[in-house]
N, CA, C and O atoms as a GROMACS GRO file, in nm:
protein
  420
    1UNK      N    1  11.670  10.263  15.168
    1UNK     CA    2  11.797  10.274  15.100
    1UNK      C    3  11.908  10.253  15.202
    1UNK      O    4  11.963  10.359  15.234
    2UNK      N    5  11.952  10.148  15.259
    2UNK     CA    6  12.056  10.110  15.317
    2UNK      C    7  12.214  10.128  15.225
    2UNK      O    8  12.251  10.088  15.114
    3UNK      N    9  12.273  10.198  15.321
    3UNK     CA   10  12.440  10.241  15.247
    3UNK      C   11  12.541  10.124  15.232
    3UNK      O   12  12.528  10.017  15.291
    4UNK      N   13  12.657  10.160  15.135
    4UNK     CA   14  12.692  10.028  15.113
    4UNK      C   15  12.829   9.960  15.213
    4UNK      O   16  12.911   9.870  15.195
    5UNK      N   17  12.806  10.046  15.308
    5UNK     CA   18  12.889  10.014  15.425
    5UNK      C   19  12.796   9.878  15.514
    5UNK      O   20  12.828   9.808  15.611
    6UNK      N   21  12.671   9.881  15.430
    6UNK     CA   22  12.596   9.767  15.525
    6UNK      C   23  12.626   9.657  15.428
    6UNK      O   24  12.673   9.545  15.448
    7UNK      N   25  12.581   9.724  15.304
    7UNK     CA   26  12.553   9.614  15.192
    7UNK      C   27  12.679   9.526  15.149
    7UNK      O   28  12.678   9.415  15.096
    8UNK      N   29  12.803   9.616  15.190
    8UNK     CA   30  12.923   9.561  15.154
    8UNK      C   31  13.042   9.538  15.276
    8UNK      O   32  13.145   9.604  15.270
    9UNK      N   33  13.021   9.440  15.387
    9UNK     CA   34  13.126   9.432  15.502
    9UNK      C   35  13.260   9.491  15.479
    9UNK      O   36  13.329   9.557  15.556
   10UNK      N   37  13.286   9.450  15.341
   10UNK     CA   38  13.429   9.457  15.366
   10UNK      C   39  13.491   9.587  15.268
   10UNK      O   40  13.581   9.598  15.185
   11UNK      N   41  13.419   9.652  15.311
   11UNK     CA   42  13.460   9.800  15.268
   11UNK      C   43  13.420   9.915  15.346
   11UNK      O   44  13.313   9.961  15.386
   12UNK      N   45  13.527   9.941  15.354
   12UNK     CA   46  13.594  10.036  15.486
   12UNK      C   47  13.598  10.208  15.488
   12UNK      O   48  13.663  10.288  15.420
   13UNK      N   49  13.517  10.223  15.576
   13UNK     CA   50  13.474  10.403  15.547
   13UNK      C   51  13.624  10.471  15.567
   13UNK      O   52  13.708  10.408  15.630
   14UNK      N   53  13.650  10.586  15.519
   14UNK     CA   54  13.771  10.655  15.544
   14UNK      C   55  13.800  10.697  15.708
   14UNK      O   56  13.756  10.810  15.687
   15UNK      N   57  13.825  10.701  15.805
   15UNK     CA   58  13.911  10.722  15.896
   15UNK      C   59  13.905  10.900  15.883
   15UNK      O   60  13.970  10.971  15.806
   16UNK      N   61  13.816  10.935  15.971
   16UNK     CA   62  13.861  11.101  16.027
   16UNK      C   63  13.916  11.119  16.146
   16UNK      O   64  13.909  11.049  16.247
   17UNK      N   65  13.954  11.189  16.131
   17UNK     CA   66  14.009  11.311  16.259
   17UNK      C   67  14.019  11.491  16.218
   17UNK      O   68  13.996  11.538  16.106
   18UNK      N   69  14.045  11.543  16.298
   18UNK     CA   70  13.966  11.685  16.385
   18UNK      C   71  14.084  11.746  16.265
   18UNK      O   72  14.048  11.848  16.205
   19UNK      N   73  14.178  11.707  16.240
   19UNK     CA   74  14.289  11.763  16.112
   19UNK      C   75  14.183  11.752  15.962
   19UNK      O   76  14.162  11.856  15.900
   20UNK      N   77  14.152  11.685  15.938
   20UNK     CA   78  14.070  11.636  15.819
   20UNK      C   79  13.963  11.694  15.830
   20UNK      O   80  13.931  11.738  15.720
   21UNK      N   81  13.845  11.732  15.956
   21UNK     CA   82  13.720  11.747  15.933
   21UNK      C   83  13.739  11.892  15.950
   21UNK      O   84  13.638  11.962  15.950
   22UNK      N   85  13.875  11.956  15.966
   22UNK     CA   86  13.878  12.117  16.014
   22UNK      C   87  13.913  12.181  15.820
   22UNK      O   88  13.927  12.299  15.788
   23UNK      N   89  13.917  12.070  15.732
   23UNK     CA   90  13.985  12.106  15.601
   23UNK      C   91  13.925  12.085  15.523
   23UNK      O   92  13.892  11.969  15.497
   24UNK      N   93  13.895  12.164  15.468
   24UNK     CA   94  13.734  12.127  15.338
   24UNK      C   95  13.788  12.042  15.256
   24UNK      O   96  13.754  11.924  15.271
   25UNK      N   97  13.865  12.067  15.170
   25UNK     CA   98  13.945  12.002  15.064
   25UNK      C   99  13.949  11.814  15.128
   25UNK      O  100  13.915  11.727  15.049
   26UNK      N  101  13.985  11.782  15.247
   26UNK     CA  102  14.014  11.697  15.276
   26UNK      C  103  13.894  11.644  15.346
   26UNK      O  104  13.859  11.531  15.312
   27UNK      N  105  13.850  11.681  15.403
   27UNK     CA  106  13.730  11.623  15.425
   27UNK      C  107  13.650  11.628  15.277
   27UNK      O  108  13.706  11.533  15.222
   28UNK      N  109  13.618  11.646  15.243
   28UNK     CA  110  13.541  11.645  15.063
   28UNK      C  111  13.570  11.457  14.985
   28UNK      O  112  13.492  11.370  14.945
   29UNK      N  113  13.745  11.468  14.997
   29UNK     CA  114  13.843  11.406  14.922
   29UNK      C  115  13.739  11.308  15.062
   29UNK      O  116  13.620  11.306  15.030
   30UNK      N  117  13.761  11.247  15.175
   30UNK     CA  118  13.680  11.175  15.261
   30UNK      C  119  13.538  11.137  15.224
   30UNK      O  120  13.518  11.018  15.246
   31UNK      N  121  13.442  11.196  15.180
   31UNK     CA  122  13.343  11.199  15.166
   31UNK      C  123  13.338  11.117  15.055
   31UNK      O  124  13.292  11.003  15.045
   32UNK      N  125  13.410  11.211  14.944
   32UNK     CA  126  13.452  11.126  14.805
   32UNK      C  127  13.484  11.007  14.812
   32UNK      O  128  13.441  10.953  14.710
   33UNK      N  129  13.523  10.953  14.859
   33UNK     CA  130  13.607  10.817  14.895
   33UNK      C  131  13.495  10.726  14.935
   33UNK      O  132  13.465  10.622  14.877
   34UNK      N  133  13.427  10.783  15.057
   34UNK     CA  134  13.316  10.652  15.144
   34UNK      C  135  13.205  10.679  14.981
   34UNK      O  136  13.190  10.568  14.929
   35UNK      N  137  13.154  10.755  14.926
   35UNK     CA  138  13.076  10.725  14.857
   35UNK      C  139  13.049  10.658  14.697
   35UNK      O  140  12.951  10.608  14.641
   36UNK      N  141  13.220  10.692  14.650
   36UNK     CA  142  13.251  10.655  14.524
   36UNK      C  143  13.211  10.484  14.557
   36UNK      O  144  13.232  10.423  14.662
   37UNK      N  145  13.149  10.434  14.435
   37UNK     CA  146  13.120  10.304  14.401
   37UNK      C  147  13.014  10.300  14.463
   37UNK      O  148  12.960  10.215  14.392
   38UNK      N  149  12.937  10.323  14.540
   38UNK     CA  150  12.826  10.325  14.580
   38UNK      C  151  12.710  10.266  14.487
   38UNK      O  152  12.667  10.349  14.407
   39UNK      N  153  12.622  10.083  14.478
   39UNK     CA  154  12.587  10.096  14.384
   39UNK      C  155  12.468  10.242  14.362
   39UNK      O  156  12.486  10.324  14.271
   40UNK      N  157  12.334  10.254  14.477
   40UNK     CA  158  12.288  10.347  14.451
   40UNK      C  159  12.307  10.418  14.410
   40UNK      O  160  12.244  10.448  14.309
   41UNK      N  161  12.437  10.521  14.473
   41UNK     CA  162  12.454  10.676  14.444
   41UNK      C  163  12.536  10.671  14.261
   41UNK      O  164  12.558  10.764  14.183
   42UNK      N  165  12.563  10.509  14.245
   42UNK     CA  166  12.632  10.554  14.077
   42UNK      C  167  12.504  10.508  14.021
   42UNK      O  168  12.511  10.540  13.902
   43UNK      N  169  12.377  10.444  14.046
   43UNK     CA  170  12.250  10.474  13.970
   43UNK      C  171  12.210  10.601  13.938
   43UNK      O  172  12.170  10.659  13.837
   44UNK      N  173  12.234  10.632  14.072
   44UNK     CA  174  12.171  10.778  14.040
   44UNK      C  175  12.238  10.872  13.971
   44UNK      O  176  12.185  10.978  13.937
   45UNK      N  177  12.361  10.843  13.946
   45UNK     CA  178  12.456  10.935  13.906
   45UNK      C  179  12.426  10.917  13.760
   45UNK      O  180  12.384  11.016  13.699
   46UNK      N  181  12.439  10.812  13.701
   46UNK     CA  182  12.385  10.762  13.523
   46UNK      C  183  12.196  10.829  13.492
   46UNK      O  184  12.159  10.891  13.392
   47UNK      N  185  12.132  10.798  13.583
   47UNK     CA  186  12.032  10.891  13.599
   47UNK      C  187  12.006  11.006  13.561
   47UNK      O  188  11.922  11.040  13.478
   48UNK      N  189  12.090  11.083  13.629
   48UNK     CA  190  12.105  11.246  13.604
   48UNK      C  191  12.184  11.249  13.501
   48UNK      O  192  12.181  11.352  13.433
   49UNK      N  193  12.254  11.165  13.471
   49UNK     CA  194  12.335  11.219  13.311
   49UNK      C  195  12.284  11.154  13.199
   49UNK      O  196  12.339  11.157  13.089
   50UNK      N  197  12.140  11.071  13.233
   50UNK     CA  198  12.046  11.042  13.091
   50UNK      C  199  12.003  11.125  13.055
   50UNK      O  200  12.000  11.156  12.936
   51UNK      N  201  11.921  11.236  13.209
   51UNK     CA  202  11.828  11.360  13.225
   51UNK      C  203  11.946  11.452  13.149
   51UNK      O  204  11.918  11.496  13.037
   52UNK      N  205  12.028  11.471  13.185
   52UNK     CA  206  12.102  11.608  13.119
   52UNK      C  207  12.146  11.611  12.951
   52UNK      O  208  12.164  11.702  12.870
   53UNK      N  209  12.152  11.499  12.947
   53UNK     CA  210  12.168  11.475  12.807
   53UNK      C  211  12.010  11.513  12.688
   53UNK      O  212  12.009  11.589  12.591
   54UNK      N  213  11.931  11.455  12.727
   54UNK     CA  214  11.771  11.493  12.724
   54UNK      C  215  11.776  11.630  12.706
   54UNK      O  216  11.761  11.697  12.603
   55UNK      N  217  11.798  11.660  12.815
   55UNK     CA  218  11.736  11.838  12.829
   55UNK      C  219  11.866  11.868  12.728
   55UNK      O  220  11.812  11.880  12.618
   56UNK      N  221  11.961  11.880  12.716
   56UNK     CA  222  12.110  11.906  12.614
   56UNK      C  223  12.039  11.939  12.482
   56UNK      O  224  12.042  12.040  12.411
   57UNK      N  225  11.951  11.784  12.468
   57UNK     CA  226  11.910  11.795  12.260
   57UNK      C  227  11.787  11.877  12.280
   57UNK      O  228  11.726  11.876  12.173
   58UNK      N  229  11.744  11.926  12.342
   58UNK     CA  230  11.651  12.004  12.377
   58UNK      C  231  11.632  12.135  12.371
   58UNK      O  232  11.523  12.192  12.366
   59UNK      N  233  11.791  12.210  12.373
   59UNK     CA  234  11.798  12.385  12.418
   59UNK      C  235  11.946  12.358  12.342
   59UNK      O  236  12.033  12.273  12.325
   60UNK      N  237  11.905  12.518  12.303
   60UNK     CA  238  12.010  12.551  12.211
   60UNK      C  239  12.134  12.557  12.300
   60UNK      O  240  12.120  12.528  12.418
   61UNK      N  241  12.247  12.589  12.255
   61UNK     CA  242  12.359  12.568  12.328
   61UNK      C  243  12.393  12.685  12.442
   61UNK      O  244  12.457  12.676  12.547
   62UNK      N  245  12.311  12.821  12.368
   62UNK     CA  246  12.328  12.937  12.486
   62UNK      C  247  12.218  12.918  12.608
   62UNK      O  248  12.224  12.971  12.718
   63UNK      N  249  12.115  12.828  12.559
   63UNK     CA  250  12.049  12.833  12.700
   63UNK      C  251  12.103  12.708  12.771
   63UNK      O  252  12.055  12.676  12.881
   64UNK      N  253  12.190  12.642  12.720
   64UNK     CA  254  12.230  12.524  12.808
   64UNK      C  255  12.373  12.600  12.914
   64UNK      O  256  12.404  12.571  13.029
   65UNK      N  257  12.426  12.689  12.831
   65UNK     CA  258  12.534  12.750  12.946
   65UNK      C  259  12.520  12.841  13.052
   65UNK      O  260  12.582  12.846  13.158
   66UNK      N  261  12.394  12.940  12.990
   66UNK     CA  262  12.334  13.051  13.028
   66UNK      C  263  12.225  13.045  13.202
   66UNK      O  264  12.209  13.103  13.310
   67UNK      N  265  12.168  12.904  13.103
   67UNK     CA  266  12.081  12.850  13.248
   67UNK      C  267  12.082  12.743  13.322
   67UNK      O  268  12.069  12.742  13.444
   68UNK      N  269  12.102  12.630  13.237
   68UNK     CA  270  12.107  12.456  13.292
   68UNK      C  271  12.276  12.462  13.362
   68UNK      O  272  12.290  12.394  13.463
   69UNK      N  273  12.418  12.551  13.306
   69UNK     CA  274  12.531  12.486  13.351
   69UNK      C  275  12.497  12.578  13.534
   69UNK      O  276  12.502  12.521  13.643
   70UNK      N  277  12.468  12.715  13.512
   70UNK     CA  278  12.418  12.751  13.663
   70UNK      C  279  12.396  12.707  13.781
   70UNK      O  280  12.449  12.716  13.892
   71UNK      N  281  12.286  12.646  13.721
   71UNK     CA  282  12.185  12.594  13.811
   71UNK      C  283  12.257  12.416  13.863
   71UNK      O  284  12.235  12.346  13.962
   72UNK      N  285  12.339  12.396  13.752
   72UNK     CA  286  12.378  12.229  13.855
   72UNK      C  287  12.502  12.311  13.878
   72UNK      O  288  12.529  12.280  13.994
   73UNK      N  289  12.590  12.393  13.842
   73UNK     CA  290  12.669  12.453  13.969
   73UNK      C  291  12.610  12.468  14.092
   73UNK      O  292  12.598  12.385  14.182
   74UNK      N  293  12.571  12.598  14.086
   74UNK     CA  294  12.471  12.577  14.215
   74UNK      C  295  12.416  12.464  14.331
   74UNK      O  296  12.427  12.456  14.453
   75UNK      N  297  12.360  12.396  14.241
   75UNK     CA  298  12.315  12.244  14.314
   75UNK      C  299  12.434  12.182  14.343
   75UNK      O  300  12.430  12.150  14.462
   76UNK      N  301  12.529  12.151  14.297
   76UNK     CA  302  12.675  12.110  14.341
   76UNK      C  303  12.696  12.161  14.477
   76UNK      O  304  12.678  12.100  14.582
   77UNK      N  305  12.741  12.298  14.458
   77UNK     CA  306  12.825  12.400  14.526
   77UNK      C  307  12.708  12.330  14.701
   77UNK      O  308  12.752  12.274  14.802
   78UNK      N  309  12.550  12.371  14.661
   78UNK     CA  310  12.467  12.339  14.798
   78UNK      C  311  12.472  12.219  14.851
   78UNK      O  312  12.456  12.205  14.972
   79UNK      N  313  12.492  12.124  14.775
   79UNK     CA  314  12.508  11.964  14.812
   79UNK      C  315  12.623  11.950  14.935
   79UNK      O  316  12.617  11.920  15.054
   80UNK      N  317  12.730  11.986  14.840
   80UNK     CA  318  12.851  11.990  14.878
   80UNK      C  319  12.912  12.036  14.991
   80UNK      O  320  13.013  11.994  15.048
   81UNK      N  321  12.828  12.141  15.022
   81UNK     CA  322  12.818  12.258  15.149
   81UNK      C  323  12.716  12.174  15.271
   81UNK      O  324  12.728  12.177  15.394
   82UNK      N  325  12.622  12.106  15.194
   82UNK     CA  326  12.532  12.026  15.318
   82UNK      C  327  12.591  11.886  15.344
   82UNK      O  328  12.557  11.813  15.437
   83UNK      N  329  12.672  11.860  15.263
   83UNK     CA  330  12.745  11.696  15.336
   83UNK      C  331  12.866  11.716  15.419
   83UNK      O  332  12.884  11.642  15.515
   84UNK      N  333  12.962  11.820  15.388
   84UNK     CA  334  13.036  11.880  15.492
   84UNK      C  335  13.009  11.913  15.593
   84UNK      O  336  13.074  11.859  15.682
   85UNK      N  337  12.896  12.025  15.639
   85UNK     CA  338  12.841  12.038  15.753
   85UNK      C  339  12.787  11.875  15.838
   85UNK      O  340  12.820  11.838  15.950
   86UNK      N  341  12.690  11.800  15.731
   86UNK     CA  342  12.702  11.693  15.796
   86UNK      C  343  12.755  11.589  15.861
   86UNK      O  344  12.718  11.507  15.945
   87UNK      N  345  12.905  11.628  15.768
   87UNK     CA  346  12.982  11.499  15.811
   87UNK      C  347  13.042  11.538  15.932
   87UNK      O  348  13.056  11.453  16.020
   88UNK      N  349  13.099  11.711  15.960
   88UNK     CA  350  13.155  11.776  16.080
   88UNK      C  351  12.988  11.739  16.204
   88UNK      O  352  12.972  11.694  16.317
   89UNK      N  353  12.948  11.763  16.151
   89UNK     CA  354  12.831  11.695  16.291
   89UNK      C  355  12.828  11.571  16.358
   89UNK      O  356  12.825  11.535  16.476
   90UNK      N  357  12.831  11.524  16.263
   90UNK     CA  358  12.837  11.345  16.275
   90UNK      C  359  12.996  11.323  16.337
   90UNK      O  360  13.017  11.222  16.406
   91UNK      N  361  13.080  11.396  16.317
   91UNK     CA  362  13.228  11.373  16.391
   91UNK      C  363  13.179  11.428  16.516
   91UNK      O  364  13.189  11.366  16.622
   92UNK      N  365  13.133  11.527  16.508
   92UNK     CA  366  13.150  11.592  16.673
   92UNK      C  367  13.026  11.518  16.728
   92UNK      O  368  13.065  11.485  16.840
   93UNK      N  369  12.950  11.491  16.720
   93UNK     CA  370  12.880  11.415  16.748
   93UNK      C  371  12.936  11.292  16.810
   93UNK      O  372  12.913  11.257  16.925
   94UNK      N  373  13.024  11.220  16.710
   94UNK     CA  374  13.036  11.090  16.741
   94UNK      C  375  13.170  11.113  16.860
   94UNK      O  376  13.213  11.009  16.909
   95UNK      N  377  13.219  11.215  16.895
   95UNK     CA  378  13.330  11.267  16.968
   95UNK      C  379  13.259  11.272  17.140
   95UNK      O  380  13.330  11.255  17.240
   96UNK      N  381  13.146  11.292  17.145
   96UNK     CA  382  13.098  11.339  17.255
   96UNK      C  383  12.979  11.204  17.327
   96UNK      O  384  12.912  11.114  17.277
   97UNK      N  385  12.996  11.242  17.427
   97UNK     CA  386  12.912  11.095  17.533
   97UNK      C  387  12.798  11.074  17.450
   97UNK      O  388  12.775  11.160  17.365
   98UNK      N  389  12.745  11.003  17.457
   98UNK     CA  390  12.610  10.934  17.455
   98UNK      C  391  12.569  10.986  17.570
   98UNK      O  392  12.641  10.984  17.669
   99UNK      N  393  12.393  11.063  17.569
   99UNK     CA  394  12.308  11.134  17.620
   99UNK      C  395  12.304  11.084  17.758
   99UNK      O  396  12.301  11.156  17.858
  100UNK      N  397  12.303  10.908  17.757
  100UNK     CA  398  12.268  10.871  17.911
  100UNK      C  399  12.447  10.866  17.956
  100UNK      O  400  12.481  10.909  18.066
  101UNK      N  401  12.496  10.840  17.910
  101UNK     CA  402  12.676  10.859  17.988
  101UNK      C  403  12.662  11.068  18.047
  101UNK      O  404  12.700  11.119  18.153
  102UNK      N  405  12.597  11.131  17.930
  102UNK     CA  406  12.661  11.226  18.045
  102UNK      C  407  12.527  11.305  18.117
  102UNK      O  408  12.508  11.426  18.130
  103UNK      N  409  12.435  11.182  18.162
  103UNK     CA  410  12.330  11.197  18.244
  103UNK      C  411  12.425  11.132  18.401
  103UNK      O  412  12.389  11.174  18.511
  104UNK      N  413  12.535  11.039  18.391
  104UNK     CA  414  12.592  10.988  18.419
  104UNK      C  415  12.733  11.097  18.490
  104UNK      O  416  12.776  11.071  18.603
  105UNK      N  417  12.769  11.169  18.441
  105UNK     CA  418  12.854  11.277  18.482
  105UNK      C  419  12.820  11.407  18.578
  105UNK      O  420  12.908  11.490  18.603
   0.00000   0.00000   0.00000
């Protein structure tokens, strides 16, 4: 699964800095940005809303609020929490030498 920063040259990841990756809200709104249009990630996105629809005609309406709206909160809320951390890694990361430069120091 190659990202569509490969698949597509001429589309341009958002631009961080240490202001942005220190701000959830804004880093998020970043994240949001490099991934919206994505063809994969909007497959997958129609995907999960064939599946939810499915399971919908399936369960009465109190077990759809009671248990199914929960649980993709949840899964949201953890997603959301693990691409932030990732993306602050991948900044500080990309902030700091390469292993043999500071074999080099």
């Amino acid at each position: 699964m190659a990202s569509s920063l490969v698949r597509d040259p001429k589309r341009l990841a958002p631009k961080l800095d240490p202001a942005i990756v220190a701000d959830d809200t804004k880093l998020a709104a970043a994240v949001d940005e490099l991934v919206r249009g994505d063809p994969h990630l909007d497959d997958l996105d129609h995907r999960i809303a064939e599946l939810a629809l499915l399971l919908y005609a399936g369960v009465n309406e109190r077990t759809w609020r009671t248990l199914y709206l929960p649980i993709d909160r949840a899964v949201d809320a953890h997603f959301t929490a693990a691409i932030l951390l990732v993306a602050r890694w991948a900044f500080q990361e990309g902030r700091r030498p390469l292993a043999a430069e500071r074999a080099d120091l």
